[in-house]
Each structure stands twice: as structure tokens, then as C-alpha cells.
C-alpha positions as CSV (number, residue, x, y, z in Angstrom):
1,X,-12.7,-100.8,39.1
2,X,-15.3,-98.2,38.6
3,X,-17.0,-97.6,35.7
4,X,-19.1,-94.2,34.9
5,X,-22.1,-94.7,33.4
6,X,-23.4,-92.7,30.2
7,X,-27.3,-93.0,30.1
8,X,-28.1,-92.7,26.4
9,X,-28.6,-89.8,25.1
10,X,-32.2,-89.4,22.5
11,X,-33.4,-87.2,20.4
12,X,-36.8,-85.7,20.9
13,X,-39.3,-87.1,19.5
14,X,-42.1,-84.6,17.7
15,X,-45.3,-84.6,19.6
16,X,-47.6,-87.5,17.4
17,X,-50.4,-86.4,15.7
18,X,-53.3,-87.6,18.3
19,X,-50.7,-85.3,20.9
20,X,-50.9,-82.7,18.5
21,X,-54.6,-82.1,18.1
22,X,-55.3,-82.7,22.2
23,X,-53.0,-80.0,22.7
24,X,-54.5,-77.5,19.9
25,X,-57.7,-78.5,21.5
26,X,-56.8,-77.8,24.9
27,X,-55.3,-74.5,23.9
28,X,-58.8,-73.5,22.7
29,X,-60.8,-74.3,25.8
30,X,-58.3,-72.1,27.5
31,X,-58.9,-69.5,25.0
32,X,-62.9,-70.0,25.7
33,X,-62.6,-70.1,29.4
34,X,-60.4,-66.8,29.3
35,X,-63.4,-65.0,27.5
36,X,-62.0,-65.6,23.7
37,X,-64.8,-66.3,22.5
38,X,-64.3,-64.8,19.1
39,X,-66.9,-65.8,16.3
40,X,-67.9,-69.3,18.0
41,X,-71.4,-67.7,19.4
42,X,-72.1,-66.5,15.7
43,X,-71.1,-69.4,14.0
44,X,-73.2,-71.0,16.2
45,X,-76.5,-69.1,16.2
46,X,-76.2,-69.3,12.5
47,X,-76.2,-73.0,12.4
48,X,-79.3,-72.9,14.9
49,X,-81.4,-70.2,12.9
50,X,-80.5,-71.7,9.7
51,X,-82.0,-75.4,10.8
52,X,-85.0,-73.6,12.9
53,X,-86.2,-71.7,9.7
54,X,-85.3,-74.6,7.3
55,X,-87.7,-76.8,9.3
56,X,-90.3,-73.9,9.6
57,X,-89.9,-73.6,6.1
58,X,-88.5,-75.7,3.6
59,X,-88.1,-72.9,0.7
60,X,-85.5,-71.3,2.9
61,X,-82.7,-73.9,1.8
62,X,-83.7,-73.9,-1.9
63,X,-81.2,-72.4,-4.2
64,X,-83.0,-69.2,-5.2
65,X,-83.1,-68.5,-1.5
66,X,-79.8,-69.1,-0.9
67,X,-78.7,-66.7,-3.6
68,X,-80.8,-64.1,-2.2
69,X,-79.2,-64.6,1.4
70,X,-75.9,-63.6,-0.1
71,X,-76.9,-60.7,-2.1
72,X,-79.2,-59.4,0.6
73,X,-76.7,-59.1,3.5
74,X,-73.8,-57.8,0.7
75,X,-74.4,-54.1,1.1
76,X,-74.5,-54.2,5.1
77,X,-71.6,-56.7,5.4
78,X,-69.5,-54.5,3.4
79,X,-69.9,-51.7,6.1
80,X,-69.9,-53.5,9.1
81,X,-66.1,-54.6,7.7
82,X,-65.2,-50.9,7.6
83,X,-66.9,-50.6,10.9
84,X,-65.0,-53.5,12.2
85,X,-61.3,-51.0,11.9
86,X,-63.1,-48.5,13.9
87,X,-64.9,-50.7,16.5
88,X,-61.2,-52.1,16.8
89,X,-60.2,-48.9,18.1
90,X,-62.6,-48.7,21.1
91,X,-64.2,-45.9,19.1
92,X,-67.9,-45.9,16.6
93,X,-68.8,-44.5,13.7
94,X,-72.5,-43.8,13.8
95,X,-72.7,-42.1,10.1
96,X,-71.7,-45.1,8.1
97,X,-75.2,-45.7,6.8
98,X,-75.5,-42.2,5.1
99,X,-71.8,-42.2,4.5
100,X,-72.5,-44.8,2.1
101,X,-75.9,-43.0,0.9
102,X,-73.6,-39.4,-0.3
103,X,-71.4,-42.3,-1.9
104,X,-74.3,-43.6,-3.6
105,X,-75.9,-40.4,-4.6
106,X,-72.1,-38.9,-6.1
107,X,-72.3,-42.9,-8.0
108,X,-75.8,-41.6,-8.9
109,X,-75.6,-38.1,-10.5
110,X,-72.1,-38.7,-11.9
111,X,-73.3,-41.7,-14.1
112,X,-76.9,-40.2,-15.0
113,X,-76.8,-36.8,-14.6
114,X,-73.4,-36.3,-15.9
115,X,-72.8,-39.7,-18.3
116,X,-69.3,-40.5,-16.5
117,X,-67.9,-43.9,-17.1
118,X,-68.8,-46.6,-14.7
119,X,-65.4,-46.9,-13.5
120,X,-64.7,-42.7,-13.1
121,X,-67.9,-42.5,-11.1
122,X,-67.0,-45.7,-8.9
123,X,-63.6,-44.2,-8.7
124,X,-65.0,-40.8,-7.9
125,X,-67.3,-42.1,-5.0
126,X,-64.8,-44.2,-3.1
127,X,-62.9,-40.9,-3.2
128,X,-65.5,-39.4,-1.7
129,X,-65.8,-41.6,1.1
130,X,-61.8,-41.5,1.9
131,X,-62.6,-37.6,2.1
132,X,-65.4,-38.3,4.5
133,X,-63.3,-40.4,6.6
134,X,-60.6,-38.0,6.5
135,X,-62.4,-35.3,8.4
136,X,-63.8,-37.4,10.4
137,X,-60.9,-39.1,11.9
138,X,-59.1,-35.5,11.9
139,X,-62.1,-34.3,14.0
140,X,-61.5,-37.4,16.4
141,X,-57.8,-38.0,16.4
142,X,-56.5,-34.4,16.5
143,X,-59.0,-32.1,16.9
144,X,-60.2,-34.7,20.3
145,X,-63.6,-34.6,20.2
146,X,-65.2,-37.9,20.8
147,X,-66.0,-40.1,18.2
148,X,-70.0,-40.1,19.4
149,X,-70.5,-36.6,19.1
150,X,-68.8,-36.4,15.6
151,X,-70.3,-39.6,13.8
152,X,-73.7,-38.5,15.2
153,X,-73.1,-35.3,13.6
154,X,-72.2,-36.2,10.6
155,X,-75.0,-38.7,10.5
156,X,-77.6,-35.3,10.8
157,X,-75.4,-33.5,8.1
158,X,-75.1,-36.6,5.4
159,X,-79.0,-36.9,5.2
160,X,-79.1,-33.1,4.2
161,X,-76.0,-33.4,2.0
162,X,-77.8,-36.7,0.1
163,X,-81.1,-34.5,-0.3
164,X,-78.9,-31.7,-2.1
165,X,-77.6,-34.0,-4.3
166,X,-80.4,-35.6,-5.2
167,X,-82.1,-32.2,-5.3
168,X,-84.8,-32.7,-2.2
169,X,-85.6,-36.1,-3.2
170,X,-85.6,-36.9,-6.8
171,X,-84.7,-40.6,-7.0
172,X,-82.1,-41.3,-10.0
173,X,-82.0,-44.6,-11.9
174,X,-79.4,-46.4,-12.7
175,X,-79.0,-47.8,-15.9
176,X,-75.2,-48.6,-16.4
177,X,-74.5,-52.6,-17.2
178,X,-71.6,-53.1,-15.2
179,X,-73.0,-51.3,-12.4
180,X,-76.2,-53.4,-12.0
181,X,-74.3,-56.5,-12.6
182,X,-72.5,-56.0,-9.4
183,X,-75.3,-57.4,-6.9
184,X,-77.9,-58.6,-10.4
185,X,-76.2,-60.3,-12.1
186,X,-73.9,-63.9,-11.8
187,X,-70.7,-65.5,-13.2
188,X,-71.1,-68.3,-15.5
189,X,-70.5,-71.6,-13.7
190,X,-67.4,-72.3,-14.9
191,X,-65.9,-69.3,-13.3
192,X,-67.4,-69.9,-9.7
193,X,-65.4,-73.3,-10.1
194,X,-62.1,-71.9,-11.4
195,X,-62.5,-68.9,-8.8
196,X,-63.1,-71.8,-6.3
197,X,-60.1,-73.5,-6.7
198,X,-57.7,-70.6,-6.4
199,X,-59.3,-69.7,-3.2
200,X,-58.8,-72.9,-2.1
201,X,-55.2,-73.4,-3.5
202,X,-54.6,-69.8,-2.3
203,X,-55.6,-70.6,1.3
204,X,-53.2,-74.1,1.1
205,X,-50.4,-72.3,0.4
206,X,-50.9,-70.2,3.6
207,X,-51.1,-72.4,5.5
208,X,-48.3,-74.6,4.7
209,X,-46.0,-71.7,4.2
210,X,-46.8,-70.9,7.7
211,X,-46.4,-74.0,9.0
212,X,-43.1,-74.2,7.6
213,X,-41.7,-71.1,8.6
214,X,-42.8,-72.0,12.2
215,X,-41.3,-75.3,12.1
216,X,-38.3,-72.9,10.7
217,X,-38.2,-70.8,13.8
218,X,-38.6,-73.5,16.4
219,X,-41.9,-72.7,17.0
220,X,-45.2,-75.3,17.7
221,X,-47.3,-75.9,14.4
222,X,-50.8,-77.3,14.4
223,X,-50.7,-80.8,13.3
224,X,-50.9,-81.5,9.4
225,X,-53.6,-83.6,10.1
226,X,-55.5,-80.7,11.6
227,X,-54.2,-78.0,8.4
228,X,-55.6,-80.4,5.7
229,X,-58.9,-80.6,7.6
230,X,-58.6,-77.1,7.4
231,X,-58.5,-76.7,4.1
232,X,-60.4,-79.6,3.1
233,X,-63.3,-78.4,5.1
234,X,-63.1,-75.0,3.2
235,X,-62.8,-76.7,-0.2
236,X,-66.3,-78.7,1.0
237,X,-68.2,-75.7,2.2
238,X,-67.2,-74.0,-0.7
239,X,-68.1,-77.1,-3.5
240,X,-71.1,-77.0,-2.1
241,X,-71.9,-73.6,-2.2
242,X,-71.2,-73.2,-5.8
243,X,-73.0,-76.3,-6.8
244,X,-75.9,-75.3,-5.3
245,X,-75.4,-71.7,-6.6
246,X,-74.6,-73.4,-10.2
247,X,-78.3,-74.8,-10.5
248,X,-80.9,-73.5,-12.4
249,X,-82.7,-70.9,-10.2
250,X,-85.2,-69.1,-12.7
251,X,-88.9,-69.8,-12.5
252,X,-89.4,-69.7,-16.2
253,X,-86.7,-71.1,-18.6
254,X,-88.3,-69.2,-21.1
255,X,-88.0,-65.9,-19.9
256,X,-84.4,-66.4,-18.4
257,X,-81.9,-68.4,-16.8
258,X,-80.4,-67.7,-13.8
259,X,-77.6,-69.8,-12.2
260,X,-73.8,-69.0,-11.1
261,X,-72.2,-67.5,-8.4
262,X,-74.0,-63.9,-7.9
263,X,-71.0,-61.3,-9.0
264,X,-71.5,-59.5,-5.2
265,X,-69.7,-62.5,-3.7
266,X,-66.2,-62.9,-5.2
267,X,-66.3,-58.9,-4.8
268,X,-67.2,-59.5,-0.8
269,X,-64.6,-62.2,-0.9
270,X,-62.0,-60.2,-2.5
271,X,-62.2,-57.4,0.7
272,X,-62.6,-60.0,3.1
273,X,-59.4,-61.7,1.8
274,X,-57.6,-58.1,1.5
275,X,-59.2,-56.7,5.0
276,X,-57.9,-60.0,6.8
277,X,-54.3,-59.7,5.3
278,X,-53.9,-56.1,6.4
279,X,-55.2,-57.0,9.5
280,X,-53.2,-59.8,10.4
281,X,-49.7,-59.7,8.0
282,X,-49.2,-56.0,8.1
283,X,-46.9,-53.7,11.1
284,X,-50.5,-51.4,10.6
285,X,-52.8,-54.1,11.7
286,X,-50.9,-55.2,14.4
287,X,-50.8,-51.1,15.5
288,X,-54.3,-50.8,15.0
289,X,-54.9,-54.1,17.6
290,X,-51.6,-52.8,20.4
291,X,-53.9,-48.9,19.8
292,X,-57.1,-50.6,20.6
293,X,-55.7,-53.3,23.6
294,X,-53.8,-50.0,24.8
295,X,-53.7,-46.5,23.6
296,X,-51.2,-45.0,25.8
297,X,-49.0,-48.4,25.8
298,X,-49.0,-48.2,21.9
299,X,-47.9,-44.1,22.2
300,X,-45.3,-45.0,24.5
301,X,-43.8,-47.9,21.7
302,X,-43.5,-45.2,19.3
303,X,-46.7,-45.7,17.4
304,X,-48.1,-42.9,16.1
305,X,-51.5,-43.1,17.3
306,X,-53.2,-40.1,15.8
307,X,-52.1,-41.6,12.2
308,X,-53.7,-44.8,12.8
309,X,-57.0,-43.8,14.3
310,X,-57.6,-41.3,11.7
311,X,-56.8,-44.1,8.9
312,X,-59.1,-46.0,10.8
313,X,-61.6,-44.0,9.9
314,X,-60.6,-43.1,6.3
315,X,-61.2,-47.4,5.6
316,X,-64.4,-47.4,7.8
317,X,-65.7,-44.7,5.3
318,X,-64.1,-46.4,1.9
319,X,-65.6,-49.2,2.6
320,X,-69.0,-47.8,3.3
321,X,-68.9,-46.3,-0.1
322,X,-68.6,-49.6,-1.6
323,X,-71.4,-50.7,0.3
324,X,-73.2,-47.7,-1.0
325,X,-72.4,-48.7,-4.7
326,X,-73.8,-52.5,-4.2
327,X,-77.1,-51.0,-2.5
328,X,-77.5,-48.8,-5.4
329,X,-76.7,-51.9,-7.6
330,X,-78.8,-53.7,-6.0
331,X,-81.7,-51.4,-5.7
332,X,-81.4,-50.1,-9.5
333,X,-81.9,-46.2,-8.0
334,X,-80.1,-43.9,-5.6
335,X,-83.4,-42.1,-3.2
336,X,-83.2,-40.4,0.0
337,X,-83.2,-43.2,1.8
338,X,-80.3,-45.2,0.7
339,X,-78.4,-45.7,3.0
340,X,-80.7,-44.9,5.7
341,X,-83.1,-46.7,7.7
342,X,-82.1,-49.5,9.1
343,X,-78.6,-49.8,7.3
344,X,-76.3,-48.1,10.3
345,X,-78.2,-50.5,12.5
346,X,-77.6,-54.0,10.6
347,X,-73.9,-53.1,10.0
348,X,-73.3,-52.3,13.7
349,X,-75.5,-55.2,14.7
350,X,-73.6,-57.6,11.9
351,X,-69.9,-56.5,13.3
352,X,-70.9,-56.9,16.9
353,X,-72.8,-59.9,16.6
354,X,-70.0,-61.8,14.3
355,X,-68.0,-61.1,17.8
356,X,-65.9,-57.6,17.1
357,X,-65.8,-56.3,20.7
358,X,-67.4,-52.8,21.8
359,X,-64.3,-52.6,23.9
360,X,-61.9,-52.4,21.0
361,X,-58.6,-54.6,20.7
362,X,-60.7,-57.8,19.4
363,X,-62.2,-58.4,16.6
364,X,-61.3,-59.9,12.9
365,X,-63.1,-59.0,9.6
366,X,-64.5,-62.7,9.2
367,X,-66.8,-61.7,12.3
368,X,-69.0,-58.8,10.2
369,X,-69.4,-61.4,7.2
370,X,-70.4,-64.1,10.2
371,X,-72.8,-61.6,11.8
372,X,-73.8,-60.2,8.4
373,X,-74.8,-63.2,7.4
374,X,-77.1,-64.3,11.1
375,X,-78.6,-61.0,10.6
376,X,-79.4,-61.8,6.7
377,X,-81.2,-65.2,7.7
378,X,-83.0,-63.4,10.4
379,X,-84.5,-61.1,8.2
380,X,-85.0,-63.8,5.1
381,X,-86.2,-66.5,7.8
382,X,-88.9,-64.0,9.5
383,X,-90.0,-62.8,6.1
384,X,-90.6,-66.4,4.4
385,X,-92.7,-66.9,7.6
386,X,-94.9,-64.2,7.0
387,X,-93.7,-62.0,10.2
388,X,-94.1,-58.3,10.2
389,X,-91.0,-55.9,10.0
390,X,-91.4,-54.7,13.5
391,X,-90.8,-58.3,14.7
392,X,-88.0,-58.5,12.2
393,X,-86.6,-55.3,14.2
394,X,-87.4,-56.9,17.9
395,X,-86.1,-60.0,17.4
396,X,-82.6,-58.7,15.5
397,X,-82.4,-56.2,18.3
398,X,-82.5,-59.3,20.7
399,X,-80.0,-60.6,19.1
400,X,-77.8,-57.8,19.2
401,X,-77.8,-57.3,22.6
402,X,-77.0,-60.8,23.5
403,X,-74.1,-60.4,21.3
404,X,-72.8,-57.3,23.4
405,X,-73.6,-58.9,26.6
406,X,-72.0,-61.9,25.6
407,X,-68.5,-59.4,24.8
408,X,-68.7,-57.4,27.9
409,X,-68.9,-61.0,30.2
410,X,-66.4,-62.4,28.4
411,X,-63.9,-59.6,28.7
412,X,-65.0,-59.1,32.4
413,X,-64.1,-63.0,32.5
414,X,-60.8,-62.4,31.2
415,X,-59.8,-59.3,33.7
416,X,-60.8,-61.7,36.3
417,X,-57.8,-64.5,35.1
């Protein structure tokens, strides 16, 4: 008599949670041995120069300090976000800086000159720059010529064009509330708290909806375990940041009192959060990476190129407006030299150095506010210890260039796998 045998059949078992975080953690060392680095380097030379400076200095983790970090790399981080679309691309826009100086100056003249409404002359300079990056992405996309020849261009032109408006170099005040309170002034306590928590509870939801609709699909999830350190780590980072920020930073009670979230943030916040959903969630972000990895593999998929390079450059130039209005927030005037100097520079250096690749096809917005932020505590860090702006210059420089060498290894790395 013969009898078939019937092994048991059992279900699969999910992966346990130890399983789960080897293999997410295995996943990223093959990302970093491929040459994905992404923002690790930043992230990591932040952490270094932060501790080097705090222990050459003690001021430099003291709350006032800490508020000026933020509000000091504001204006550059908001262009080097606009820089990151174009970077993204494979192409540069080397006129960001004054871009964001005509902004400034139209900001300028329309609330002084003309007594505008803060909100009309805000309105009417982020116009501006969406007209400036209009013809310059036309010139690029359609016209052909090469984004170098253009940007550099219009980076001669838009010192000329911010000396007409200011009439050869009359510097105008500016005296509107709102306008000032943008990178002056901060919210009351309360606020950064409440603000706080919907950020947090914002991110949550994210990132349980994703993990659900994943599990939905069949697809791997990270384990929970590793998603509520995620957002738990957030939520610390970010308590801690708003406690510090909620503490009484004046120097004389009598004459004022300063403490709250400075206004700058939430608004740098706000794009970041905006920037990394279009990016990331939207059929446009994912052409503008597939244009960037491969420009005539994205033509032949039926993406119209031409569209997306020159909206590219339309956000590049938005965005440098806005950066225009905080450094003329900030600085309580609009001169000849807003937006100039060294501002092109940090931007580039702050989108490059957060780990947005030269090469195009890589790069998130989280990397300018990274970078933004290495190249704020090198400037703060160096000044609290008394250095002179041309080491300030050197040593940012340094910096830069590592970050590009870095990017061009790493992709060579990856060709080679």
C-alpha cells in the first residue's frame, strides 16, 4: 500500500523586525558603495564643524547664536533650492545672485518709491523673477544656447538693470512691518510648538500612508520600528530646536525681549516641504530627474523636454526672488549690492555641498538647506573666532570643492558597477 505524502503547506511568515532593519541597512551600504552618497557627507561635516567650533567657542551653541545661524543662511538657502531644479538638469544658472537683487530692488521701489501694499510688491517681484526665468530658459531650451553663456550673461546685464532701478546706486530703506518681520522678527512661542506638532503629525501621516499603500501593493516596507524612529527622531530634533529658540535671547529685558521661532524658518520650511513634494509626488518631478539621468531617453518617452527645462528655470528664478525679499528683510535696505557679492557663490556652494550633483539626475531639496546650513556655521564659526573674511572665503571654497570631488568619484564609482 502506498501512500503519497503531502508536506505541509505554510504561510510566509513576514520578515521580523531585527530582519527588517538588517536588510534596510544592507540596502544602504549598497547604495554608499554604488556612489549614493546623497546628503551623508553634509550631514556629516555639519556635525564635525558644529562640535569643532562649539569647543573653540562656547558662545557658538548659545541660543542667540543659534537663531542667527538660521536667519543668516535663510536668504542663500532659499536660492540654492531654486538652484537645486536647475543643477538637476545637468545645466547652471550663474545669475541667481542678481536675479534675486532686480527682485529685491522691484520689492524696493514699489513699496517706497511707489507706497504699494506689502503683498502687491511681494506679489509683483516674484513675478518678476518667473519673467526672468522665462527668458532664460527660452534662451536655453529653444533658442540652444548653453546655459553658461546665457546665465553669465544675464549675470553682467542684472547688475546694470539693479543700478537703473535704484537710479546708479541710491540705497532704499525699507520700512514696511510685515516685510521686516520676515527674517526680524519671531513667532510667539506658542505658535513654534503648535507649528511643531503639525509638522510632526504631518510627516506621520506620510509615512504610514506610505507604508500602507506599499504593504497594499505587495511591495517591501521599512520596518515600523524603523518609521517611528523616523519620526520620533524628527519630533526630538525639532523639540529641541524650538525650546532652545523659545528662551529668552535679548541682552537687556528692558529694552526688549526676544524669543520664538524667527518668522524666516516656518517660511524656509514651508518651500522645503512644497519643493520636496513636487519633486518627489508629482509626474513633473519625476520628468525633471528621467531629463537630467537622460535627455534623449526622456525625449524618446514622450516627455517634452524643452517644457521642463525651461520651467526649470522659471522655479530657479522664483525662488531667487524670494531669497531677494528675505535679504532685503533682513538687511532693512535694497543697495547695489544685494544680491551680489558672494551670494551666487554660497547658493551654488550650499546646493552642491548638501550633495545635488554637478552631473544632473541627483539631488533633493533637503541637500541646499543641509549645505546651506555647513556653509552658515562656517561663516558664523570663523567669525566668532575672530578670522578674517578672506579665510572665511578659502576655507568655504575648500569645502566646496571637496563636495564636487566627492560627486564626480562617486558617480565615476557608480559607472564602474
Amino acid at each position: 500500500m502506498t501512500t503519497a505524502l503531502h508536506p505541509e503547506k505554510t504561510a510566509a511568515q513576514p520578515p521580523s523586525t531585527v530582519d527588517g532593519i538588517r536588510a534596510v541597512g544592507r540596502d544602504y551600504l549598497d547604495r554608499l558603495r554604488g556612489g549614493e552618497l546623497g546628503s551623508l557627507p553634509a550631514i556629516l561635516g555639519l556635525v564635525v564643524l558644529c562640535v569643532i567650533f562649539a569647543i573653540m567657542r562656547p558662545v557658538f551653541l548659545s541660543n542667540l547664536n543659534f537663531a542667527n545661524l538660521l536667519t543668516q543662511g535663510a536668504g542663500s538657502i532659499a536660492i540654492a533650492m531654486g538652484l537645486v531644479f536647475v543643477l538637476l538638469l545637468g545645466e547652471i544658472d550663474l545669475s541667481a545672485g542678481f536675479a534675486s537683487g532686480v527682485c529685491a530692488a522691484v520689492l524696493a521701489v514699489l513699496l517706497t518709491d511707489q507706497g504699494w501694499p506689502w503683498y502687491s510688491a511681494v506679489l509683483a517681484a516674484v513675478l518678476t523673477g518667473m519673467l526672468i526665468g522665462l527668458v532664460l530658459g527660452v534662451l536655453v531650451a529653444r533658442i540652444g544656447i548653453p546655459s553658461f553663456v546665457v546665465t553669465l550673461a544675464a549675470f553682467l546685464a542684472f547688475q546694470g538693470i539693479v543700478l537703473m532701478l535704484l537710479e546708479e546706486g541710491t540705497n532704499i530703506s525699507i520700512n514696511d512691518p510685515v516685510i521686516l518681520a520676515i527674517a526680524n522678527d519671531n513667532l510667539p512661542p506658542v505658535l513654534g510648538w503648535v507649528l511643531l506638532g503639525v509638522g510632526v503629525g504631518g510627516f506621520a501621516a506620510v509615512q504610514l500612508r506610505q507604508m500602507r499603500n506599499r504593504r497594499r501593493r505587495g511591495l517591501t516596507t521599512a520596518p515600523p520600528v524603523l518609521v517611528a524612529a523616523r519620526i520620533g527622531g524628527l519630533a526630538l530634533l525639532g523639540g529641541i530646536a524650538v525650546h532652545l529658540l523659545n528662551q529668552e535671547r535679548s541682552r537687556s529685558l528692558v529694552v526688549d525681549s526676544v524669543k520664538g521661532v524667527p518668522i524666516v524658518v516656518p517660511v524656509i520650511v514651508a518651500l522645503l516641504v512644497i519643493g520636496t513634494f513636487v519633486l518627489s509626488r508629482t509626474s513633473f518631478g519625476l520628468h525633471i530627474y528621467a531629463v537630467g539621468g537622460n535627455h534623449e531617453a526622456a525625449r524618446r518617452a514622450g516627455i517634452n523636454v524643452t517644457a521642463i527645462r525651461v520651467s526649470a528655470f522659471v522655479i530657479c528664478s522664483s525662488l531667487a526672488a524670494v531669497g531677494g525679499i528675505i535679504a532685503a528683510s533682513r538687511g532693512h535696505s535694497v543697495d547695489p549690492n544685494t544680491g551680489g557679492s558672494n551670494v551666487l557663490l554660497l547658493a551654488v556652494g550650499a546646493a552642491v555641498i548638501g550633495g545635488t550633483s554637478l552631473f544632473g539626475g541627483r539631488g533633493r531639496l533637503i541637500n541646499a538647506v543641509l549645505g546651506g546650513m555647513v556653509v552658515a556655521v562656517i561663516q558664523n564659526g570663523m567669525g566668532l573666532m575672530g578670522y578674517s573674511s578672506g579665510v572665511k572665503y578659502a576655507v568655504t571654497g575648500s569645502v566646496l570643492l571637496v563636495a564636487a570631488g566627492v560627486d564626480a568619484l562617486s558617480r565615476r564609482r557608480a559607472v564602474r558597477r
